[in-house]
Backbone of each chain as ProteinMPNN parsed JSONL, in Angstrom:
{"seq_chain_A": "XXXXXXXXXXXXXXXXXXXXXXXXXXXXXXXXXXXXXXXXXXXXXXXXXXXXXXXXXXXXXXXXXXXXXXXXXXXXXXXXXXXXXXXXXXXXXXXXXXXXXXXXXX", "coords_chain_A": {"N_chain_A": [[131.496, 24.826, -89.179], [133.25, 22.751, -91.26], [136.393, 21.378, -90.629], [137.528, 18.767, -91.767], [138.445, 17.151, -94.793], [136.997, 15.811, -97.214], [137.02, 12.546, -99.363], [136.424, 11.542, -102.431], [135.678, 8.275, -103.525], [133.902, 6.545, -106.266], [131.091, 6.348, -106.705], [129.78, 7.277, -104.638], [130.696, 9.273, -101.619], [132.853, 9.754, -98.681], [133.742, 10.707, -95.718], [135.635, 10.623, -94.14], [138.247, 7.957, -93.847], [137.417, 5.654, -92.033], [134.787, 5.428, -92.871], [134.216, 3.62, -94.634], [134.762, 1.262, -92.982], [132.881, 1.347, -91.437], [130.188, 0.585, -93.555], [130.969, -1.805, -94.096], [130.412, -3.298, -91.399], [128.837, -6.076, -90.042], [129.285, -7.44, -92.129], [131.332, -9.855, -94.043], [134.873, -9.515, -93.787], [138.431, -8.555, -95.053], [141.375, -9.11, -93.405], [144.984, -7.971, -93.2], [147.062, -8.649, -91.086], [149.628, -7.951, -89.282], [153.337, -9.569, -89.417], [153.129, -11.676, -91.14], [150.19, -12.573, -91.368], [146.712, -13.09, -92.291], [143.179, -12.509, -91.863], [140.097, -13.415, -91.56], [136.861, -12.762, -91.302], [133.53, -11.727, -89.919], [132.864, -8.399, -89.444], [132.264, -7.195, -86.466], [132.841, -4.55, -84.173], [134.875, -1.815, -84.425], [137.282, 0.452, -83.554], [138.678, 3.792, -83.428], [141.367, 3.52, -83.789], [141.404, 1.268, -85.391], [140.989, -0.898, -83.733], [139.745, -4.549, -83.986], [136.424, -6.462, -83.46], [136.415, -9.233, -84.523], [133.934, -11.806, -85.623], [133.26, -15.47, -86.476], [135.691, -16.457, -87.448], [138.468, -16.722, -89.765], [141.837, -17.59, -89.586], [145.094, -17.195, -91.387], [148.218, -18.114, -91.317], [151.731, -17.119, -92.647], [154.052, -19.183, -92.756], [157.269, -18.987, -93.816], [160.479, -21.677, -94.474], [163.099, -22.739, -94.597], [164.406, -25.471, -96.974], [166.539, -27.022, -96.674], [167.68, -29.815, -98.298], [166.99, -29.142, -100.979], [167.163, -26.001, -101.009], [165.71, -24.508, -101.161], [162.828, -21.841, -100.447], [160.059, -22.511, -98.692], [156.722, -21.98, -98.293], [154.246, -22.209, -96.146], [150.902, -23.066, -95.273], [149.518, -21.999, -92.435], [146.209, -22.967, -91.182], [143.503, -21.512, -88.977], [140.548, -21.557, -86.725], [138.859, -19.223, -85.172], [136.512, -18.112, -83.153], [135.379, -15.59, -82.056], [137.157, -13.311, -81.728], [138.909, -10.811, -80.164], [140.981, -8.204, -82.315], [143.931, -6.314, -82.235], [144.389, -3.054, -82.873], [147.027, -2.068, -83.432], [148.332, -3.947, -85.157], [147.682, -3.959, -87.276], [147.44, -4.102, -90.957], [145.663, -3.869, -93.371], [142.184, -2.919, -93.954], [139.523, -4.926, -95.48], [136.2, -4.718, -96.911], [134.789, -7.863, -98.146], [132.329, -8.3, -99.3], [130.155, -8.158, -102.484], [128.179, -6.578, -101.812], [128.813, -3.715, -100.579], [130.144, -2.57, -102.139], [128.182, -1.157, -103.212], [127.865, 1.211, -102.019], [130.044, 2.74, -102.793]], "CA_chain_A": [[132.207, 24.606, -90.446], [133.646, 21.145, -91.092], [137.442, 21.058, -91.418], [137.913, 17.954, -92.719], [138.57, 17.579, -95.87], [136.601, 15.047, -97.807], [137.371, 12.447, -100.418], [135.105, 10.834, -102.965], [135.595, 6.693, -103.955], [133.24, 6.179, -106.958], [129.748, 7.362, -107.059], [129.99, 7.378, -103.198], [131.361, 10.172, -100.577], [133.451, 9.23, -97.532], [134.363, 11.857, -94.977], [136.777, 9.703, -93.55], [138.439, 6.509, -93.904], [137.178, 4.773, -91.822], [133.607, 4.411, -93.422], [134.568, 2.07, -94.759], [134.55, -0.214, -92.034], [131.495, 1.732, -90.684], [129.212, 0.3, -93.944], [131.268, -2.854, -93.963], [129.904, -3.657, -90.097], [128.065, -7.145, -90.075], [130.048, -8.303, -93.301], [132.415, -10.355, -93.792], [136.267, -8.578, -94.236], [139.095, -9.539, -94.877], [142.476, -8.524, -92.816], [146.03, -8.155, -93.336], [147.969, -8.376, -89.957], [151.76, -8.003, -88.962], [153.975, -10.831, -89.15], [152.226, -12.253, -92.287], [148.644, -12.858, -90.784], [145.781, -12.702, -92.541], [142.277, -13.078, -90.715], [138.582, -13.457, -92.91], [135.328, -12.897, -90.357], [132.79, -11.067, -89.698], [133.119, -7.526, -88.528], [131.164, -6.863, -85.022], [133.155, -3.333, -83.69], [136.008, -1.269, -84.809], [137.294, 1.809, -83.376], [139.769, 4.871, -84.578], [142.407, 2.53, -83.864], [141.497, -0.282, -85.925], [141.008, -2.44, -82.967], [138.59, -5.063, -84.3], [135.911, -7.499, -83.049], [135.269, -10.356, -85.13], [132.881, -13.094, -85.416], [133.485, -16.674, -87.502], [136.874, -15.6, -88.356], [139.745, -18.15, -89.773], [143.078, -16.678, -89.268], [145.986, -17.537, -92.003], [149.252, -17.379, -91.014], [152.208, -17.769, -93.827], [155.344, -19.401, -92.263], [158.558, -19.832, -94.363], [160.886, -22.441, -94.011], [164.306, -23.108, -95.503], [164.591, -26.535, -97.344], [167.81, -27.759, -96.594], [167.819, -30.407, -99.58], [166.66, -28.93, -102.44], [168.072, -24.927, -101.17], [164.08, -23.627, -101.616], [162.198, -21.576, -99.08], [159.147, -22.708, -99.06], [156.154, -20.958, -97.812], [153.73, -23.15, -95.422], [149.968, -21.978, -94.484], [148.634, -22.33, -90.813], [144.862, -21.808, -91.013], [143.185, -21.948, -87.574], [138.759, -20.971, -86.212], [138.675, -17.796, -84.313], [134.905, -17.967, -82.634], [134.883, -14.525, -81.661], [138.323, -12.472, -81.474], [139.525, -8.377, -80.562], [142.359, -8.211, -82.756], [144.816, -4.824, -81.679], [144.687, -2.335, -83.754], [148.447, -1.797, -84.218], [148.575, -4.862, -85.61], [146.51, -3.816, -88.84], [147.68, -3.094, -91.873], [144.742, -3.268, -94.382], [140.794, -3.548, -93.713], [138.972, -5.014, -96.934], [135.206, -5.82, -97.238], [134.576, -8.795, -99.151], [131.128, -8.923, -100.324], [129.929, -7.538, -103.503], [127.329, -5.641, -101.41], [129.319, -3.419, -99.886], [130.687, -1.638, -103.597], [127.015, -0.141, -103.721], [128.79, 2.472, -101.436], [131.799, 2.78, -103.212]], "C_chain_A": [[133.091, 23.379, -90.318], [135.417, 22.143, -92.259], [137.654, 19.923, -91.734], [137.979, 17.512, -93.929], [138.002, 15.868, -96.256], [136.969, 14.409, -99.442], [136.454, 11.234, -101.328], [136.183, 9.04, -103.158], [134.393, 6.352, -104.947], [132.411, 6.992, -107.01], [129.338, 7.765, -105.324], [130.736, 8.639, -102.537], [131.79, 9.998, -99.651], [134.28, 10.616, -96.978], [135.6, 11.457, -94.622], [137.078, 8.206, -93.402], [137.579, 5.182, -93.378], [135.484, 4.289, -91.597], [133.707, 3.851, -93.835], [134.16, 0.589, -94.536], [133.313, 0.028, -91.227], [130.243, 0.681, -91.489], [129.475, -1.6, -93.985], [130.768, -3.753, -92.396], [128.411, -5.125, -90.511], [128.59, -7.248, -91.155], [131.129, -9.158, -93.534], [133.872, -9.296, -94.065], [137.197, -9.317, -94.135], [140.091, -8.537, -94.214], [143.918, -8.343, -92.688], [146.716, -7.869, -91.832], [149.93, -8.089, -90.34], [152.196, -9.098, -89.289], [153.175, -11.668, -90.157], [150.988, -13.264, -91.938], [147.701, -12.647, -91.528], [144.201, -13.527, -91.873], [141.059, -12.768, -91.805], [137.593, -13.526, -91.687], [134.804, -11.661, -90.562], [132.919, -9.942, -88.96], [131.945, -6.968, -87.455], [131.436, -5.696, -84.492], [134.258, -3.004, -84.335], [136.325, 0.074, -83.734], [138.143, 2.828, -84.186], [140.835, 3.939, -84.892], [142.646, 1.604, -84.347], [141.339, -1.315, -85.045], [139.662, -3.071, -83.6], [137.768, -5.621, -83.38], [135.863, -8.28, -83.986], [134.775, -11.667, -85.238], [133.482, -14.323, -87.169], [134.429, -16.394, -88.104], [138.027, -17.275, -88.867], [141.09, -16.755, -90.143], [143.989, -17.844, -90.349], [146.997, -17.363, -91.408], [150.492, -18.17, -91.939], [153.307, -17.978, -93.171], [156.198, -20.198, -93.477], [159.221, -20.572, -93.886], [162.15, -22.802, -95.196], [164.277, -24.632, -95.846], [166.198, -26.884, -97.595], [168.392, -28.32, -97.74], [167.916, -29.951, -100.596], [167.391, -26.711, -102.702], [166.752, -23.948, -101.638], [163.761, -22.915, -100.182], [160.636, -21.952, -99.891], [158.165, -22.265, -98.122], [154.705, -22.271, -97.4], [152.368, -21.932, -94.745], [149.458, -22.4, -93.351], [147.227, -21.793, -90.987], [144.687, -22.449, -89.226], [141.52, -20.999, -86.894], [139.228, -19.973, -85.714], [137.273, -17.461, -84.134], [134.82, -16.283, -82.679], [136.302, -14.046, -80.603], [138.154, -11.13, -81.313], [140.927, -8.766, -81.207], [142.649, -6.603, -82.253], [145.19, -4.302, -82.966], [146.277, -2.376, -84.469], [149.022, -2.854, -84.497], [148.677, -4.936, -87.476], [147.019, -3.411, -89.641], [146.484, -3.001, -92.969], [143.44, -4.252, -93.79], [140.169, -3.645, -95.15], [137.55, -6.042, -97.133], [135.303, -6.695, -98.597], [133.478, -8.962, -99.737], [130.78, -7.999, -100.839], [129.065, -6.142, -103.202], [127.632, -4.241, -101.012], [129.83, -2.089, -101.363], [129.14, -0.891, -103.968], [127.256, 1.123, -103.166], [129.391, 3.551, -102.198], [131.337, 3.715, -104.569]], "O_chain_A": [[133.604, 23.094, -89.236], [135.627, 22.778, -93.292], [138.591, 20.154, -92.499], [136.778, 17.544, -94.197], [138.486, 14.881, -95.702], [137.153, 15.106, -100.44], [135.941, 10.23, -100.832], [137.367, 8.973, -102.829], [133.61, 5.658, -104.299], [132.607, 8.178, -107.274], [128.512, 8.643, -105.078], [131.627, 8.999, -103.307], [130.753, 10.01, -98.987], [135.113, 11.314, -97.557], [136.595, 12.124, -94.905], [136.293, 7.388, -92.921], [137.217, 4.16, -93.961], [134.97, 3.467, -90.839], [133.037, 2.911, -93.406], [133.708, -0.412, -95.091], [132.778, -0.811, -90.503], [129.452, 0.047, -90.79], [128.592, -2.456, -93.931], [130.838, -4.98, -92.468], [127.35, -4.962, -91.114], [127.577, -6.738, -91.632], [132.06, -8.821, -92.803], [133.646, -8.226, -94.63], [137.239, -10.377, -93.511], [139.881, -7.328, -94.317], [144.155, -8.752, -91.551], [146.846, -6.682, -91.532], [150.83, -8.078, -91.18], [151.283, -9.886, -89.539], [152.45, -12.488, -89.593], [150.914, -14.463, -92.209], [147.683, -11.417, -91.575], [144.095, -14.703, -91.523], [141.167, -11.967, -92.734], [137.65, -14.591, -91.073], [135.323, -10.721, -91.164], [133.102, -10.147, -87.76], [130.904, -6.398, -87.783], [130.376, -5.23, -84.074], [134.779, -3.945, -84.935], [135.354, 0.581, -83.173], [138.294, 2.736, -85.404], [141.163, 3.614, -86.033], [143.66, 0.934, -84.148], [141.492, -2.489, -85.381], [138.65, -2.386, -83.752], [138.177, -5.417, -82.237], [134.859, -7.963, -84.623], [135.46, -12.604, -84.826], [133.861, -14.051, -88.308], [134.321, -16.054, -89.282], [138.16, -18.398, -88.381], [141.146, -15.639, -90.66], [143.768, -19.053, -90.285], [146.967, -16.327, -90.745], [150.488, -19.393, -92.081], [153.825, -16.915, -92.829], [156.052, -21.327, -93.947], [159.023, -20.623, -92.672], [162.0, -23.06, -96.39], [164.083, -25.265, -94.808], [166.796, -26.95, -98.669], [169.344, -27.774, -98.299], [168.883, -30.23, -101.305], [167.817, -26.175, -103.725], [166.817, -22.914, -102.303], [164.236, -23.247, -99.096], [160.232, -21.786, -101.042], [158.621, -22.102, -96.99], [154.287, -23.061, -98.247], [152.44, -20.838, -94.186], [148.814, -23.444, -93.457], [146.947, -20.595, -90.973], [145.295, -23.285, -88.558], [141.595, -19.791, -86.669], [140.435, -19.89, -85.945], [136.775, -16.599, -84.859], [134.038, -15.817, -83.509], [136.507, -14.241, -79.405], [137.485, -10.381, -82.025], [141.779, -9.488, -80.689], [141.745, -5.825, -81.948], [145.93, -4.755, -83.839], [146.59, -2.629, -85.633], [150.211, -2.959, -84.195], [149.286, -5.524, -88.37], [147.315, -2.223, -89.507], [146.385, -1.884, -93.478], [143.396, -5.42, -93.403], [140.228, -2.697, -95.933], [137.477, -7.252, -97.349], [135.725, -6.37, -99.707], [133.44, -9.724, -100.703], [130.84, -6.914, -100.26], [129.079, -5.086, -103.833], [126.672, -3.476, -101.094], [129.743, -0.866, -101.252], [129.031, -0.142, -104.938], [126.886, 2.125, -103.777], [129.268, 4.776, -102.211], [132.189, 4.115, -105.362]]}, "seq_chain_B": "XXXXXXXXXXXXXXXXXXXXXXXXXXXXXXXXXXXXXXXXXXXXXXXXXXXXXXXXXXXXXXXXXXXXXXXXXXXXXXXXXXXXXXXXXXXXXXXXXXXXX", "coords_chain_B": {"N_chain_B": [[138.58, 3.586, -75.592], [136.621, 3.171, -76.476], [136.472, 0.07, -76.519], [137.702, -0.506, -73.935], [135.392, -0.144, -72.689], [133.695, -2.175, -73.63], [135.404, -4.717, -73.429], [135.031, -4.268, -70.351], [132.525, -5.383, -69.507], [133.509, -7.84, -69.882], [134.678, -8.554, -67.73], [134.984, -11.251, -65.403], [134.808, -13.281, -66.84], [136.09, -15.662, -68.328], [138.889, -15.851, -70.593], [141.272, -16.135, -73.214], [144.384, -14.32, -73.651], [146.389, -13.678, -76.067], [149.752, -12.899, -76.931], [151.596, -11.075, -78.621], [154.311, -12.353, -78.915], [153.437, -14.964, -79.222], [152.925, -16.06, -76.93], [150.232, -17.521, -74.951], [147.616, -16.99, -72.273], [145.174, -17.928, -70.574], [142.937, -17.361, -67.975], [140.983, -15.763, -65.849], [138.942, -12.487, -66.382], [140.132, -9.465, -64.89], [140.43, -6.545, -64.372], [140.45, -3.737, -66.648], [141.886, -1.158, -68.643], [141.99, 2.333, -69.803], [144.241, 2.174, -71.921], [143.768, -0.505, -72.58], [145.38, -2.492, -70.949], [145.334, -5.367, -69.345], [144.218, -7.545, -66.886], [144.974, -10.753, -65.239], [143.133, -13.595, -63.423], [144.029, -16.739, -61.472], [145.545, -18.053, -63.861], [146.437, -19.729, -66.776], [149.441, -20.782, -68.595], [149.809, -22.075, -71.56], [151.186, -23.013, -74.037], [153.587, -25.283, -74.279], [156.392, -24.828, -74.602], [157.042, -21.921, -73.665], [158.63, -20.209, -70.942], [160.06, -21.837, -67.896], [158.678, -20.163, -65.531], [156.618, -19.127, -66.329], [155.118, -21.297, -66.719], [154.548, -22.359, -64.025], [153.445, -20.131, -62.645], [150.417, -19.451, -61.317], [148.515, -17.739, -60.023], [147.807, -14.236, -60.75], [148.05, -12.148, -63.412], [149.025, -8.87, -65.11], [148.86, -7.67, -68.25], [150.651, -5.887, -70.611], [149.12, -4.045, -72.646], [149.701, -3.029, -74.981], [151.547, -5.307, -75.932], [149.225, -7.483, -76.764], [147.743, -9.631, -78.731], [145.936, -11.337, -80.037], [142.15, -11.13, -77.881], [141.017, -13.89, -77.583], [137.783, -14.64, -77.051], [134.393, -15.43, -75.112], [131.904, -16.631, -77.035], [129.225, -17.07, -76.085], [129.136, -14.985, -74.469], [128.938, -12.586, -75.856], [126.959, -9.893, -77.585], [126.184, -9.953, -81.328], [124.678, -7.904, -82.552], [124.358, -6.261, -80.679], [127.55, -5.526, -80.795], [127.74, -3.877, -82.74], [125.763, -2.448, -82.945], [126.278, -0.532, -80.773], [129.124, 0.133, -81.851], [128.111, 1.708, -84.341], [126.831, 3.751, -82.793], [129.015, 5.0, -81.584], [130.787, 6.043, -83.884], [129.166, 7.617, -85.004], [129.003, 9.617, -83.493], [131.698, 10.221, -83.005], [132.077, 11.147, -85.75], [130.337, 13.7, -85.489], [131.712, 15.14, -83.494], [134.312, 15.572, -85.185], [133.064, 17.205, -86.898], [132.388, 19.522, -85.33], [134.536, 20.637, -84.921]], "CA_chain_B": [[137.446, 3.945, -74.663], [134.898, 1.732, -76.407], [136.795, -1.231, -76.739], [137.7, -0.501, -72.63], [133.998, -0.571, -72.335], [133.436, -3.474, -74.065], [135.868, -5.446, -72.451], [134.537, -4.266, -68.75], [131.363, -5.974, -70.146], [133.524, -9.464, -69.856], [135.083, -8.572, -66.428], [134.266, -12.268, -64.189], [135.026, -14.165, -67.826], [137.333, -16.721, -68.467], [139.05, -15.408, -71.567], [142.282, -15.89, -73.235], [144.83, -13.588, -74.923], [147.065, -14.017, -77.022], [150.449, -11.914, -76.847], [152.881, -11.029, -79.802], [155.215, -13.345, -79.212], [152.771, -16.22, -79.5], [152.289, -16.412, -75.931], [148.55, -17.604, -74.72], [147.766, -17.211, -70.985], [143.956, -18.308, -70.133], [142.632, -16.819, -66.978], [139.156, -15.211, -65.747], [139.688, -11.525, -66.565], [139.366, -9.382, -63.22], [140.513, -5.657, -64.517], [141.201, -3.677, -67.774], [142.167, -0.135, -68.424], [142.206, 2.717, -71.226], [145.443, 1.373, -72.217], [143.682, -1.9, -73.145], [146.116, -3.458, -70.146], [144.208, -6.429, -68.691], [144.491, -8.161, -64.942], [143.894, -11.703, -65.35], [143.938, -14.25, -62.605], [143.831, -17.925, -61.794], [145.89, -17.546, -65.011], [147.369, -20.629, -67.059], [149.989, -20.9, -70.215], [149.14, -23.046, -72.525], [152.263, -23.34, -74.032], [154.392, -26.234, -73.932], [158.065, -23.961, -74.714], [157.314, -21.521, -72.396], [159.665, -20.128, -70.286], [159.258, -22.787, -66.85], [158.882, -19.526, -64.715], [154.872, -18.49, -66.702], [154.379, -22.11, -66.771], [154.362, -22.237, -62.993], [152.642, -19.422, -62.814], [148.572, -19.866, -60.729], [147.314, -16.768, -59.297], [147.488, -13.181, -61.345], [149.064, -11.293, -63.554], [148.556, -8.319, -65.83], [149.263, -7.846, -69.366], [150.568, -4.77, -71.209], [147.907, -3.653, -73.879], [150.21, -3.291, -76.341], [151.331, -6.933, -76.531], [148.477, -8.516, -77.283], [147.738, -10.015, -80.278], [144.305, -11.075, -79.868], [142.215, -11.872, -77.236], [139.904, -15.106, -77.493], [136.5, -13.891, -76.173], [133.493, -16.129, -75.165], [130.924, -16.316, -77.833], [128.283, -17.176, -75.663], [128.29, -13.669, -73.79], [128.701, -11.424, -76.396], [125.704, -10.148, -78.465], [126.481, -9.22, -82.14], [123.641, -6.908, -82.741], [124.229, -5.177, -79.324], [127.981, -4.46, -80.594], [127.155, -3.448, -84.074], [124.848, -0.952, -82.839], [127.717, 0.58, -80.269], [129.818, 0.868, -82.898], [127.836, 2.37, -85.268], [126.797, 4.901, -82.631], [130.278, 5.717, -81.395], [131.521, 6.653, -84.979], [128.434, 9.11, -85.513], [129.529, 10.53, -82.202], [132.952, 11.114, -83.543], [131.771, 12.354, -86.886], [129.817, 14.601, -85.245], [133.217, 15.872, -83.409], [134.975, 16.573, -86.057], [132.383, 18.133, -87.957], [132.291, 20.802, -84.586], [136.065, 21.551, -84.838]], "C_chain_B": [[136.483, 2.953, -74.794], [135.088, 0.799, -76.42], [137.041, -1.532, -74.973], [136.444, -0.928, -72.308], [133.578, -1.828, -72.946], [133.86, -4.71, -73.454], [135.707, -5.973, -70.504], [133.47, -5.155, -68.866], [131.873, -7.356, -69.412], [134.479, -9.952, -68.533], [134.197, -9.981, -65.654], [134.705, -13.366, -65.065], [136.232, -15.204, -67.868], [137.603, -16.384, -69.933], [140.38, -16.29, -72.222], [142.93, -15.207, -74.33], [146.21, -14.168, -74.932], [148.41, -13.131, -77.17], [151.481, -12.081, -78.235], [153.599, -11.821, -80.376], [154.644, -14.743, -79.026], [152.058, -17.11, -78.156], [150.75, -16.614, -75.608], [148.313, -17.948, -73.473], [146.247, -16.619, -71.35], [144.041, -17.714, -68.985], [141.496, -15.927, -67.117], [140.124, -13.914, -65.501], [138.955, -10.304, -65.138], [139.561, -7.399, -63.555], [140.996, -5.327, -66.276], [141.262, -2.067, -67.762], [142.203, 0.745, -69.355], [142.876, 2.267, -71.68], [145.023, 0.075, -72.803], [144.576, -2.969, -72.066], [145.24, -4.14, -69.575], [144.89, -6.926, -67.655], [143.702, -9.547, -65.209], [143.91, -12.384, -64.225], [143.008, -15.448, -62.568], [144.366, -18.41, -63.558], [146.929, -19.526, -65.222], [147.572, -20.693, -68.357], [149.962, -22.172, -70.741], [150.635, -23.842, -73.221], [153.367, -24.258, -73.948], [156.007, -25.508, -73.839], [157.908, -22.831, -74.162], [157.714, -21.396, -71.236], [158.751, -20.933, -68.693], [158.694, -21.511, -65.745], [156.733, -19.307, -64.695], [154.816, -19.813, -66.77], [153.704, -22.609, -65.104], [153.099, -21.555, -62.319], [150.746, -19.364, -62.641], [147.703, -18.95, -60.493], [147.167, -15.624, -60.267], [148.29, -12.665, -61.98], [148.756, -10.09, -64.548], [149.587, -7.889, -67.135], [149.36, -6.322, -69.788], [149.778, -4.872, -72.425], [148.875, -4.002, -74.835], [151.194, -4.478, -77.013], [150.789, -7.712, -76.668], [148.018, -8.112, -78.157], [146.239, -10.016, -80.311], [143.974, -11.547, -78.583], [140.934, -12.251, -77.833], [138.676, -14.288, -76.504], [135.112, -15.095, -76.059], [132.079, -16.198, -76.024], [129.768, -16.216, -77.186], [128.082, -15.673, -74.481], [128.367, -12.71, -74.266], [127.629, -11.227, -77.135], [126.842, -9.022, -79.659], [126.352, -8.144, -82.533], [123.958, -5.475, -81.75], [125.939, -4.081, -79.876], [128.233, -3.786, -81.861], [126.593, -2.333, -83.779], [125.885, -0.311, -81.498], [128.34, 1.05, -81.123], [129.3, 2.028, -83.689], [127.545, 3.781, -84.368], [128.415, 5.965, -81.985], [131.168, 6.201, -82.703], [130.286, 7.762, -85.442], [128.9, 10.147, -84.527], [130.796, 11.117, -82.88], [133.413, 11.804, -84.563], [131.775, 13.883, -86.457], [130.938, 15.953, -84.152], [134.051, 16.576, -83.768], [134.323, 17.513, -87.045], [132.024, 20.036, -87.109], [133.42, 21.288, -84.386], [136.377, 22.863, -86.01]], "O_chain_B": [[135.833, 2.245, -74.024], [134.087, 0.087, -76.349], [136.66, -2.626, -74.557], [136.291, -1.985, -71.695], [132.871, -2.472, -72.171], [133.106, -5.588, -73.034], [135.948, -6.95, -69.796], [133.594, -5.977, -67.958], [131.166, -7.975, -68.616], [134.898, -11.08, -68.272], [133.007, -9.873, -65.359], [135.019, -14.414, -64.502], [137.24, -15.148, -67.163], [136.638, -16.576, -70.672], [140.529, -17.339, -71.594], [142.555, -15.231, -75.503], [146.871, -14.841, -74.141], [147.998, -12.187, -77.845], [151.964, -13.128, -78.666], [153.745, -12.114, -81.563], [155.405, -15.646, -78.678], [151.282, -18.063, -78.089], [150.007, -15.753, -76.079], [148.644, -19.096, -73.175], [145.944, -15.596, -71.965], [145.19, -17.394, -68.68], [141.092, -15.428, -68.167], [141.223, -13.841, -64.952], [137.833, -10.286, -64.632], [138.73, -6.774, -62.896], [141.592, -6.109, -67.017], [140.653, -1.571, -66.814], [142.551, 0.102, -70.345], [142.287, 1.401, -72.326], [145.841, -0.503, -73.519], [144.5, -4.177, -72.29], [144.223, -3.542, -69.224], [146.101, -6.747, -67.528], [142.489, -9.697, -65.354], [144.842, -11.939, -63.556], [141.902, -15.564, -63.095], [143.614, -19.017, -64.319], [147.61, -20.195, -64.445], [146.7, -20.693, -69.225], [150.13, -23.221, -70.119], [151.026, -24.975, -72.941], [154.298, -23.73, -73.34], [156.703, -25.799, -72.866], [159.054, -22.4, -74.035], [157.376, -22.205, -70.372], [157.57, -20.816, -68.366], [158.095, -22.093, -64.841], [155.91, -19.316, -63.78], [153.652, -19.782, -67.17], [152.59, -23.12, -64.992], [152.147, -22.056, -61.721], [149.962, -19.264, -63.585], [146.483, -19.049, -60.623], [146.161, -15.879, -60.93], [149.4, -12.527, -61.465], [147.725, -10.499, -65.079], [150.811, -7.799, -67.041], [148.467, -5.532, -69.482], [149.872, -5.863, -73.15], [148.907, -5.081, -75.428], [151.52, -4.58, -78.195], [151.307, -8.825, -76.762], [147.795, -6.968, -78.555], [145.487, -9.066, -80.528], [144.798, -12.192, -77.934], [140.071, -11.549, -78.358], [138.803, -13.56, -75.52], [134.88, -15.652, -77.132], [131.111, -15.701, -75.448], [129.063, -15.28, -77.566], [127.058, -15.439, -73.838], [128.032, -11.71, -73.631], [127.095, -12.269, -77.513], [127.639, -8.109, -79.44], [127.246, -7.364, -82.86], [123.858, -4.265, -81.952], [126.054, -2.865, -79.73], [129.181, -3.003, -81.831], [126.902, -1.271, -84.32], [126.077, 0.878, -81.75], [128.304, 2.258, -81.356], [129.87, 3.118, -83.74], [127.863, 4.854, -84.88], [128.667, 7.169, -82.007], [132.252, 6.739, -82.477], [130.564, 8.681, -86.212], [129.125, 11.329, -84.787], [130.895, 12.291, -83.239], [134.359, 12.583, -84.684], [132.522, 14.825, -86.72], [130.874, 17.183, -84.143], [134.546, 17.612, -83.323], [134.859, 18.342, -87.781], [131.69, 21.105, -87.621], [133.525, 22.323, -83.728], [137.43, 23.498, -85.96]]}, "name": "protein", "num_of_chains": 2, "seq": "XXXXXXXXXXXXXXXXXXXXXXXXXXXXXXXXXXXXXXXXXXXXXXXXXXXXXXXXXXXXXXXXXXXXXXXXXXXXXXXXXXXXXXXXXXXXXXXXXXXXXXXXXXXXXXXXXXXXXXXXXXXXXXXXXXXXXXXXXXXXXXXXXXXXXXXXXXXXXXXXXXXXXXXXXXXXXXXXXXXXXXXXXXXXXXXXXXXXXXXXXXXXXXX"}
């Protein structure tokens, strides 16, 4: 007998969260990190933990910056390649496929 | 567990990770552990404002799991396919877990 308790998403059924990232596997995703990170590649592994793998990734990262002169903060983006990263799970705050394909699930 | 196993995979590699605080120490990776803690050695920071002590720093050292950020991995010895299909079977495995509790 299955305790877990199941919850639907559309015309779709998901036992648990993290199908998700099970049907999302070989797609692109996108990633919200800590410390205002966001990362766009290809997902290659996951586990419970959210630790990722991924492939052809570009990593954002949003650094503010006080403007002295004018009394603005202004918000500055770092992109930067990522061939083939493990990001750490407890880094993660949201996993989100990106391609349209992926909502035939859902 | 599977990411441990994955990583044993790149045991001999020349890797580098990436720690929290922005740190990035290169080195061929020689141990790793459930924990995700890694043993690297022949190890060098990249770093220009790094403290002079890790810039020094030649032979080994090991990293707590839970400060790294990412680590850099060699494209050329991982296969996609190969860990696509781990994954996918280590989450039927753990379906199939909770579906026997």
């Amino acid at each position: 007998m299955s305790s877990s308790a199941s919850f639907t998403s559309g015309a779709g059924l998901f036992e648990e969260p993290t199908e998700l990232l099970r049907v999302s596997l070989d797609e692109r995703v996108y990633v919200k990190l800590k410390g205002d990170r966001e990362v766009v590649g290809r997902l290659h592994a996951y586990d419970q933990h959210l630790n990722l793998v991924l492939g052809d990734a570009e990593e954002t990262v949003y650094v503010s910056e006080f403007d002295g002169e004018t009394d603005e903060q202004i918000v500055r983006q770092e992109k930067r390649k990522l061939s083939l990263v493990y990001v750490r799970g407890d880094t993660v705050f949201l996993v989100s496929p990106l391609l349209r394909h992926t909502e035939l699930f859902l | 567990m599977f990411f441990t196993a994955i990583l044993q995979t790149l045991i001999g590699e020349e890797i580098t990770v990436e720690l929290k605080n922005d740190l990035c120490i290169r080195g061929r990776l020689t141990a790793v552990d459930q924990y995700l803690n890694v043993r690297l050695a022949q190890i060098h920071v990249s770093n220009p404002d790094a403290p002079l002590v890790l810039l020094l720093l030649r032979n080994t050292c090991s990293v707590r799991g839970s400060c790294i950020r990412y680590i850099h991995l060699p494209t050329d010895k991982m296969d996609a396919d190969l860990l696509q299909e781990a994954t996918r079977r280590v989450a039927a495995a753990s379906k199939r877990a909770i579906a026997q509790e």
